[in-house]
C-alpha positions in Angstrom: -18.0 -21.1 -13.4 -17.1 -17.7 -15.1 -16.6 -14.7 -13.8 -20.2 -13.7 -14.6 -21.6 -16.3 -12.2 -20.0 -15.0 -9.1 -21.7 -13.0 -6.6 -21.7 -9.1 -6.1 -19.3 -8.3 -8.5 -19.4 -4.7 -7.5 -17.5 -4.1 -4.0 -19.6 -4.1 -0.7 -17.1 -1.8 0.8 -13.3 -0.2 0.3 -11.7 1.0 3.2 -8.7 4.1 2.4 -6.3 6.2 4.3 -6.4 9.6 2.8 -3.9 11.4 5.0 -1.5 11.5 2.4 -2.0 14.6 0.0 -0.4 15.6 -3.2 -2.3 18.1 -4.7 -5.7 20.4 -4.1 -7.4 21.8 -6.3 -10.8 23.9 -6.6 -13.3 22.6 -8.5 -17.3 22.2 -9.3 -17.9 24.0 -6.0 -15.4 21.8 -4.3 -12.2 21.8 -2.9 -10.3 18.2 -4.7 -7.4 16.4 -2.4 -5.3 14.1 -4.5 -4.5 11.4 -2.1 -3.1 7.7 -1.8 -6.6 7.0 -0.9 -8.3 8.4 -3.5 -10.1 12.1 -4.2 -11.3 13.3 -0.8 -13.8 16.2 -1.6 -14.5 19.3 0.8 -16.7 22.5 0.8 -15.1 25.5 0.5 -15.6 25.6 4.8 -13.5 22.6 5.0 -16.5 19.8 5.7 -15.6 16.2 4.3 -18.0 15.1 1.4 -17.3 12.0 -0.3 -14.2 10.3 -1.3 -13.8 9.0 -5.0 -12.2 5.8 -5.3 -11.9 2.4 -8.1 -15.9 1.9 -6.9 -16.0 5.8 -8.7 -13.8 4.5 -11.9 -10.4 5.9 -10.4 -8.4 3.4 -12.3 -6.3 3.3 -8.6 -6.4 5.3 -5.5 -2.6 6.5 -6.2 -3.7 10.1 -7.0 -0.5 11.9 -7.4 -1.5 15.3 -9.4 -4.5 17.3 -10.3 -5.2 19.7 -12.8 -8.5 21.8 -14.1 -9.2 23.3 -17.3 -12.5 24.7 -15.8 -15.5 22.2 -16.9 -12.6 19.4 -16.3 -10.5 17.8 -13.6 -7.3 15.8 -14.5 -6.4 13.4 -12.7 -3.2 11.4 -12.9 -2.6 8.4 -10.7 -0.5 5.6 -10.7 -2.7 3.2 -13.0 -3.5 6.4 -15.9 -5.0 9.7 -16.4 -8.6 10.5 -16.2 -11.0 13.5 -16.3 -13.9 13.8 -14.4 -16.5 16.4 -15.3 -18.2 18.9 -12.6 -20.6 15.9 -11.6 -17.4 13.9 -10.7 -17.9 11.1 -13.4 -14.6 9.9 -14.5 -13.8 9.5 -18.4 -10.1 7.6 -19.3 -7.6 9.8 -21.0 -4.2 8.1 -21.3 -2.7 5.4 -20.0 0.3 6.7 -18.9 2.0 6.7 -15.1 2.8 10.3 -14.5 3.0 11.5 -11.1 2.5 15.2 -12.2 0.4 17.2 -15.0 1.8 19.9 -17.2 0.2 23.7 -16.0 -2.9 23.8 -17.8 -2.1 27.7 -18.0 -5.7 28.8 -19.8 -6.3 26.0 -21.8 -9.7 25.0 -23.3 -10.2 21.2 -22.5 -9.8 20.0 -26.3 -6.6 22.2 -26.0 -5.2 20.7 -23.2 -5.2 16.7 -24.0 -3.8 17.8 -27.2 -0.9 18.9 -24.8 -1.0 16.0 -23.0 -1.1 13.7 -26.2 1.8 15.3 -27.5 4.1 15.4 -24.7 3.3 11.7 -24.7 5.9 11.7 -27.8 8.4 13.9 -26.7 9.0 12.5 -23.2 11.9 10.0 -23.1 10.8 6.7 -22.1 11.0 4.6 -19.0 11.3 6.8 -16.3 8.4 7.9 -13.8 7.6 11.6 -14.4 7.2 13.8 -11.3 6.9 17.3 -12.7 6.7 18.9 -15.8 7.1 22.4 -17.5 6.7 23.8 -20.8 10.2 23.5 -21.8 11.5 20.6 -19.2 10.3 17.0 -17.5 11.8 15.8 -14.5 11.8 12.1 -13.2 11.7 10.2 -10.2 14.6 9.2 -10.1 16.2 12.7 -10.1 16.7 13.2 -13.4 15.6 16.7 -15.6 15.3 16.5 -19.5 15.3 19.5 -21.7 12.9 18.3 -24.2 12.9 18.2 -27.8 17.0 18.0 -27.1 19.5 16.1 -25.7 20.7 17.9 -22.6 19.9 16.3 -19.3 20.8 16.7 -15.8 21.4 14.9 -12.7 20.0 16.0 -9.3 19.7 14.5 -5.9 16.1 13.4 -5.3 12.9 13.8 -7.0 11.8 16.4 -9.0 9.0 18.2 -7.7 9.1 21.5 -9.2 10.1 22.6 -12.5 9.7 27.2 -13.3 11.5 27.7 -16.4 13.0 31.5 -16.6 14.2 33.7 -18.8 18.0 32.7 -18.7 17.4 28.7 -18.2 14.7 27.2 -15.5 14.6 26.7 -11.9 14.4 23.0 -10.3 13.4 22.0 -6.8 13.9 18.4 -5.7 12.9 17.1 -2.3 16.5 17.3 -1.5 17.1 21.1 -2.7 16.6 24.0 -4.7 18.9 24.7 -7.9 19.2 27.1 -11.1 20.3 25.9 -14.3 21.3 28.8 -17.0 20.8 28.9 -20.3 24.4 27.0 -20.6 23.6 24.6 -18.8 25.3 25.3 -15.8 23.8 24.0 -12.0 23.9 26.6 -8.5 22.5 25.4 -5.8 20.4 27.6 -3.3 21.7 27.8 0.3 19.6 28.3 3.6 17.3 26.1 2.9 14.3 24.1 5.5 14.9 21.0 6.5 13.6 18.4 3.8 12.3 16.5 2.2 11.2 19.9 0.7 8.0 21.0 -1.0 7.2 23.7 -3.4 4.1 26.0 -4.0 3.2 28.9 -6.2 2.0 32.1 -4.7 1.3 35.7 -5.9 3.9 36.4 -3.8 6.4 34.0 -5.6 7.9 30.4 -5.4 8.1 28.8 -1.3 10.3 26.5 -0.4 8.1 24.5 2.4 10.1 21.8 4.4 8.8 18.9 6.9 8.5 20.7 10.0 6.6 23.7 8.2 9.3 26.1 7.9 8.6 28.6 4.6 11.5 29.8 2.6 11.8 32.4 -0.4 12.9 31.2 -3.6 15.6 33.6 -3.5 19.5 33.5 -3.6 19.7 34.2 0.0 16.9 32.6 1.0 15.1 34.0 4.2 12.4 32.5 6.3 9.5 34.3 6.0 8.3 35.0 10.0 5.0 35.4 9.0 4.0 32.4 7.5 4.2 29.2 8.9 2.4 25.7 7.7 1.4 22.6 8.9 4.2 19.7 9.6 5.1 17.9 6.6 3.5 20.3 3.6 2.9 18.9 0.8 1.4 21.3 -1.2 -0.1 24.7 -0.5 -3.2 26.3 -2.0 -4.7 29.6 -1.1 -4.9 28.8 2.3 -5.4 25.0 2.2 -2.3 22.5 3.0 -2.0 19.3 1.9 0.5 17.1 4.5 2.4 13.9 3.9 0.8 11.8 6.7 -2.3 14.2 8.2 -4.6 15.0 5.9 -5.8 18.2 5.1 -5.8 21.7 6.8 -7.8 24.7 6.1 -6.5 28.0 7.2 -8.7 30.5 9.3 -8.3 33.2 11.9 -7.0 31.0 14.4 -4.6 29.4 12.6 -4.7 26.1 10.3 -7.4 23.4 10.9 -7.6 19.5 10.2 -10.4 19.3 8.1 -9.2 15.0 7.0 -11.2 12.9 9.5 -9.2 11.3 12.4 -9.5 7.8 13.4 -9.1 6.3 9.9 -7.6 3.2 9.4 -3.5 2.7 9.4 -2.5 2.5 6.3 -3.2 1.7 2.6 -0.3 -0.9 1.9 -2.2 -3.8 4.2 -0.1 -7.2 4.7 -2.4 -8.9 7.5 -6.0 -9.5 8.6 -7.5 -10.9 11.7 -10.3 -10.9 13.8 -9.4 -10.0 17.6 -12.7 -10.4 20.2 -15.2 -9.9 17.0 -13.2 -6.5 15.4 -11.0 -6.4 12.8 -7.0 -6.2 13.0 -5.7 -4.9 10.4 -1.2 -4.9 9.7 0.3 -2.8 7.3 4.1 -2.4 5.5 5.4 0.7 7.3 2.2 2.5 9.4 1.8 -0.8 12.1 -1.3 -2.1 13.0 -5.0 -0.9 13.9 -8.5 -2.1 14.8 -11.9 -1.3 14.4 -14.1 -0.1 17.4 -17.7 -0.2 18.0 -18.1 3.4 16.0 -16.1 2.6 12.8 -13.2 4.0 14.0 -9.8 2.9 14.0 -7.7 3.0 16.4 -3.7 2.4 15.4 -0.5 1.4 17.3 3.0 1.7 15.7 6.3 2.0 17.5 7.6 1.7 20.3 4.3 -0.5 21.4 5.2 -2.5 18.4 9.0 -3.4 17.6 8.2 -2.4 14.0 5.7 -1.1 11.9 6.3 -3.4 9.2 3.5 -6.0 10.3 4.0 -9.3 8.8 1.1 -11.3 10.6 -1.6 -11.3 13.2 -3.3 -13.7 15.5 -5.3 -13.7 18.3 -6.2 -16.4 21.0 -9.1 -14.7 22.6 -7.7 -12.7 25.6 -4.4 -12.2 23.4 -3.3 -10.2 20.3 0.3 -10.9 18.9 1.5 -9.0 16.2 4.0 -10.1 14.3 6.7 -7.5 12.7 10.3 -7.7 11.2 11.7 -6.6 14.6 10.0 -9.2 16.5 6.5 -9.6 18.3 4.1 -7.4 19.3 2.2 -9.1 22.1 -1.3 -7.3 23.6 -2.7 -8.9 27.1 -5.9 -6.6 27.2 -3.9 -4.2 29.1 -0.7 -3.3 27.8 1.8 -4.0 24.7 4.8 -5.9 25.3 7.8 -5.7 22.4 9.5 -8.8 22.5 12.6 -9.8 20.1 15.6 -11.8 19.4 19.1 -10.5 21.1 17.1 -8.1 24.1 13.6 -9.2 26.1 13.2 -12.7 24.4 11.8 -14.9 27.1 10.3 -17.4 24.2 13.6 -17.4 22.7 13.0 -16.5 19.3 15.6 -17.2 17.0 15.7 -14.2 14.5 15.1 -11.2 14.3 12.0 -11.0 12.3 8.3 -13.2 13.0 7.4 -14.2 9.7 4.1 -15.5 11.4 2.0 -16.1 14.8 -0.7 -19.0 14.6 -3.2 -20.9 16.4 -2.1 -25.1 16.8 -3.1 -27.4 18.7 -0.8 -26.9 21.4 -0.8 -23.5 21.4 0.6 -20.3 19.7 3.0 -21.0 17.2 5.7 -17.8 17.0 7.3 -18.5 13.3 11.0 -17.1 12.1 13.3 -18.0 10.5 15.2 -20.8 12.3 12.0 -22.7 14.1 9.2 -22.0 16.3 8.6 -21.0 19.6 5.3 -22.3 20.6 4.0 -20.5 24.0 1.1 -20.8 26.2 -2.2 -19.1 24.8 -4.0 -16.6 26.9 -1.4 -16.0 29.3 0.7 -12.9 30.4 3.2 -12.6 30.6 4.5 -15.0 27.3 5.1 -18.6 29.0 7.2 -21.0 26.3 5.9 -24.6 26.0 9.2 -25.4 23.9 11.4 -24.3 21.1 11.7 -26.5 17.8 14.1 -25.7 15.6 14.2 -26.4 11.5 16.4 -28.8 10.4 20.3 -27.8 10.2 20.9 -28.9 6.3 18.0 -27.1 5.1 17.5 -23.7 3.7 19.1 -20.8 4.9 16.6 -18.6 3.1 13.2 -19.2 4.9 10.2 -16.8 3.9 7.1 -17.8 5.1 5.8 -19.9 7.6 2.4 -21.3 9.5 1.4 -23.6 11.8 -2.3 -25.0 12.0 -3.5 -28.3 14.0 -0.4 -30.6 14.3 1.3 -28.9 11.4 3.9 -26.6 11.1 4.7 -25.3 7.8 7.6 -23.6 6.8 8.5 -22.2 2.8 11.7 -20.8 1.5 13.3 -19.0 -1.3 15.3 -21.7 -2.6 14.2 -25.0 -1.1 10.3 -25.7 -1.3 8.1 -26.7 1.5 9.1 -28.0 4.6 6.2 -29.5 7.3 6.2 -31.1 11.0 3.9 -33.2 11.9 4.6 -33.3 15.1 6.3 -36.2 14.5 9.0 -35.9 12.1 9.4 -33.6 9.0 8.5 -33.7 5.4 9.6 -31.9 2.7 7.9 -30.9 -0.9 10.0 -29.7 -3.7 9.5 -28.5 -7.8 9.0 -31.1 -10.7 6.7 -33.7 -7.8 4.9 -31.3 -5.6 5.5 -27.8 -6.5 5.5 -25.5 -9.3 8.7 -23.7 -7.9 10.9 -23.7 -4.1 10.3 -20.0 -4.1 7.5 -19.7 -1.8 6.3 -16.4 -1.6 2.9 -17.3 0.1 1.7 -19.8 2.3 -2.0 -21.3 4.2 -2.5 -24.1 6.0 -5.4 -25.8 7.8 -6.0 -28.4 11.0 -6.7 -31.3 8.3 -3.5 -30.6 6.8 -4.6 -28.6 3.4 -2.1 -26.6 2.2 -2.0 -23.6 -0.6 1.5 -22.6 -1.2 2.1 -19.6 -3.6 5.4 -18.9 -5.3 7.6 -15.6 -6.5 6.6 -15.9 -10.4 5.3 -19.9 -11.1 1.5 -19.8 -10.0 0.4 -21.8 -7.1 0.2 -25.5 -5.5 -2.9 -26.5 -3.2 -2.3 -29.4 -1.6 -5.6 -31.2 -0.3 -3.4 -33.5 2.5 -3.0 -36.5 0.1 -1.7 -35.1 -3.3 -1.0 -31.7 -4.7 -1.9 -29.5 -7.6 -0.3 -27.6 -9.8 -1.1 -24.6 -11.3 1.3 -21.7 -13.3 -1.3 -20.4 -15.2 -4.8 -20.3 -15.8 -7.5 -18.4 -17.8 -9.0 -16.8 -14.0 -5.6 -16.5 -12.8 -4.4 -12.7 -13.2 -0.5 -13.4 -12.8 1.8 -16.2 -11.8 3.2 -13.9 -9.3 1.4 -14.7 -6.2 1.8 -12.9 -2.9 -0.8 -13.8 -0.5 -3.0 -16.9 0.0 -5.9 -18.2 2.3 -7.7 -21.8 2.1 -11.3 -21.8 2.0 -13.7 -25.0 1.9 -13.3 -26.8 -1.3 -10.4 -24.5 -2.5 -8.6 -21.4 -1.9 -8.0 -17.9 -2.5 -5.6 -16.8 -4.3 -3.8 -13.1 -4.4 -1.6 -11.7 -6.6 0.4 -8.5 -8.2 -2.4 -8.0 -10.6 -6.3 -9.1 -8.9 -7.5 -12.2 -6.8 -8.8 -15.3 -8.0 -10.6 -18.8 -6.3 -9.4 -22.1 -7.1 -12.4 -24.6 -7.1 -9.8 -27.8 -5.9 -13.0 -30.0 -7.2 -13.2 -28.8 -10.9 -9.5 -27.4 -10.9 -10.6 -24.1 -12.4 -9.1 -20.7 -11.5 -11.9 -18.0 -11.6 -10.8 -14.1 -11.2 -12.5 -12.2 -8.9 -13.9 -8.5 -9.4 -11.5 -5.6 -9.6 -10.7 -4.6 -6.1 -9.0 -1.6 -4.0 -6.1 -2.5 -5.8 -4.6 -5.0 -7.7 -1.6 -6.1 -5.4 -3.2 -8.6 -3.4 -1.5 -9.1 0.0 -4.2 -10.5 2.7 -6.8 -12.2 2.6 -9.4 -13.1 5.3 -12.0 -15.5 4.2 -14.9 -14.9 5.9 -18.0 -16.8 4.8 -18.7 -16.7 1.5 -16.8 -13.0 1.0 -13.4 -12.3 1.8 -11.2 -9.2 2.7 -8.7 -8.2 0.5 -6.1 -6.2 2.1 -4.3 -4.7 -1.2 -1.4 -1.8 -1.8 -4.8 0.8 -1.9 -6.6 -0.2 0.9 -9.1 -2.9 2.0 -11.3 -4.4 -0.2 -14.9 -6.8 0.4 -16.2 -9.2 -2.0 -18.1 -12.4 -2.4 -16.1 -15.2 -4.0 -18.4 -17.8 -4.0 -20.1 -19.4 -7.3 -23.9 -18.6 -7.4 -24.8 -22.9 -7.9 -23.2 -23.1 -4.1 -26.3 -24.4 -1.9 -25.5 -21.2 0.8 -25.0 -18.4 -1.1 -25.2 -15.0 0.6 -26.8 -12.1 -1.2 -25.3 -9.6 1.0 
């Protein structure tokens, strides 16, 4: 089927974390958060309105800079740059992947995306810009150009904050503060807060904010200012709103600064795993740990020390059980308490690396997966209780990457040498050229009848159906042959990837995409019925992926 036959292509629901700010910014009788999450709105009291997200036509939820011409917003995130007039309907400008917007100073609207249009041809290319000024661009990767010639500099970290002057222009980098003059050469400012630093524009001047919410003067001998102090982690500061790396927004008042970003959202926006734990969903992300949902939508997170790592690689529960796995070793909940368990300290189910690639459900009981076997243990238990240990075979890769274990199977992938698979018997391997499209296996699902859908680094996917495999490297519905999650479904399977999701119908052997979700790097999925969650690099995304001609189709 095409695209146009599946169900619901709009979402039924995108979940964000907006708890990362970089930028605010008044406007159409709101105060504007640029977030990872999106554009969180707020009254000028500090009440929560909406947030804007790709449902809104944010072309991703990367928001990384903000700036108003009056009856316009720009808005520049990591996928382009957008307007959005004072009703919040968003209108493309460019597609460029600035992580900062020139001042707009007192620019008419026309005015200003002529600016923006012609710094488009004056900006060298290939680097990621983080701030700009009328005279200079700085980069990412610590870099500042004097444009329209060919002087450059090189700082330590990114540039945040460019202020030409008089005699040359002042730079701020999360790593420091520096003046260049108008020959060129570099001071650096001493004294400074703690980093990684901040900047904001006052009437009283330039502040230099660092991470624990120190203020400095943007001064030779810089002094803290006594008076003033801000919440932990400022990003930015706006006439008496704060915008924090990892809480949100805070409005000031008489008693001091405020959370005004609702508490109890969920982890993180970079999600890796998806379960289901006693009927709520688990959710594992890259570097903020793992969370649930409770009973009244909120979430409720745990990250380190309850976890060895918050870099959650997989999830699994046996009913009374939650195990967690990171790249530090398991996280393992009995109802009661967490237990960090790992290779080299407490390792009663002698693990035999340091990461768990995987935790799964087999017939004999919970499979713990690294890198050099399994550890299968006794499910519902506590403390852990290990059934026994098997190891992968000696001559075979010393690069594993992924690995599952489902009914009598075990399943292990690599980077350099295919599929391997126990049967509980013996083992089997699959390789290129017969049975896969590539030995880089950067994805993996398996099944109790012995189905497999194997995805690799950059050569499409292989489903296997427990008799014969298919190939596929590319495909009309596929969106890239760089494939980074997977999860079997009946007749087929789900397929994730660096640019959108798609559903390989194993009967017809077509590849259909599926609609645009939270965003397009694809790295869970969690079939459940005829819709799926998509845990992406933006957040979590819901949508059918079932064709309408199947007999049970759910119009949810």
């Amino acid at each position: 089927m095409m695209l146009s036959t599946l169900t619901a292509l709009a979402l039924a629901a995108t979940v964000t974390n907006t708890e990362t700010v970089h930028d605010l910014e008044p406007f159409g009788g709101h105060v504007v958060a640029c977030t990872e999450g999106g554009l969180e709105l707020f009254t000028s009291s500090g009440r929560p309105v909406r947030v804007l997200t790709v449902e809104d036509g944010l072309p991703s939820h990367y928001c990384r800079a903000l700036e108003s011409t009056g009856d316009r917003l720009f808005v520049a995130t990591d996928e382009g740059l957008v307007s959005l007039d004072t009703g919040f309907h968003v209108t493309p400008v460019l597609d460029v992947h600035w992580q900062a917007l020139p001042p707009a100073e007192d620019a008419s609207t026309p005015d200003y995306v002529s600016r923006l249009e012609s710094l488009v041809t004056v900006l060298p290319p290939g680097a990621t810009y983080t701030a700009f000024s009328p005279r200079f661009a700085g980069t990412a990767e610590g870099r500042l150009f004097e444009l329209g010639t060919e002087r450059a500099w090189s700082l330590p970290g990114p540039v945040r904050f460019i202020s030409d002057s008089l005699d040359g222009v002042d730079v701020g980098t999360t790593e420091g503060a520096f003046s260049i003059n108008s020959h060129g050469r570099l001071s650096a400012l001493r004294d400074l807060p703690t980093g990684p630093l901040s900047f904001a524009v006052t009437e009283q001047g330039v502040r230099i904010v660092g991470s624990h919410g120190e203020v400095h003067a943007w001064e030779t001998e810089s002094v803290p200012l006594q008076a003033v102090s801000v919440p932990k982690d400022a990003t930015v500061l706006r006439d008496g709103w704060a915008g924090t790396r990892t809480s949100g927004v805070f409005l000031q008042d008489r008693k001091g600064w405020r959370r005004v970003t609702a508490t109890g959202q969920i982890c993180g926006n970079h999600i890796t795993a998806l379960a289901r734990h006693q009927g709520r969903l688990v959710v594992g992300t890259f570097d903020r740990g793992a969370c649930w949902q409770r009973e009244d939508g909120r979430w409720q997170t745990v990250r380190a020390p309850s976890l060895p790592s918050d870099q959650v690689l997989g999830i699994t529960s046996d009913g009374p059980n939650l195990y967690v796995a990171t790249t530090y070793g398991l996280g393992f909940h009995d109802g009661k308490t967490w237990t960090p368990i790992a290779y080299g300290s407490r390792n009663p189910v002698a693990l035999g690396k340091l990461s768990v690639l995987n935790v799964s459900r087999m017939d004999d009981g919970i499979a713990l997966v690294d890198g050099r076997g399994m550890s299968l243990v006794t499910p519902g238990t506590s403390p852990l209780s290990l059934v026994k240990r098997l190891p992968l075979p000696k001559e075979w890769s010393k690069h594993p990457s992924v690995g599952e274990a489902s009914g009598r199977f075990l399943w292990m992938g690599s980077e350099d040498r295919g599929l391997l698979r126990w049967d509980g018997a013996k083992w089997q391997r699959f390789h290129d050229g017969r049975d896969l499209t590539d030995n880089w296996i950067t994805a993996l699902s398996t099944d109790a009848q012995g189905r497999a859908v194997a995805g690799t680094c950059q050569d499409g996917f292989s489903y296997f159906d427990g008799a014969k495999w298919t190939r596929v490297r590319a495909a009309s519905g596929l969106p890239s042959s760089a494939i980074v999650s997977t999860a079997l479904v009946p007749g087929g399977a789900l397929v994730g990837t660096l640019l959108g999701a798609s559903y390989f119908d194993a009967g017809t052997g077509q590849v259909h995409a599926l609609p645009k979700l939270a965003d397009p790097r694809v790295y869970a999925v969690l079939p459940e019925g005829d819709s799926a969650l998509f845990g992406t690099e933006g957040g979590l995304s819901s949508a059918a992926w079932k064709p309408l001609t199947a007999p049970a189709l759910s119009r949810r």
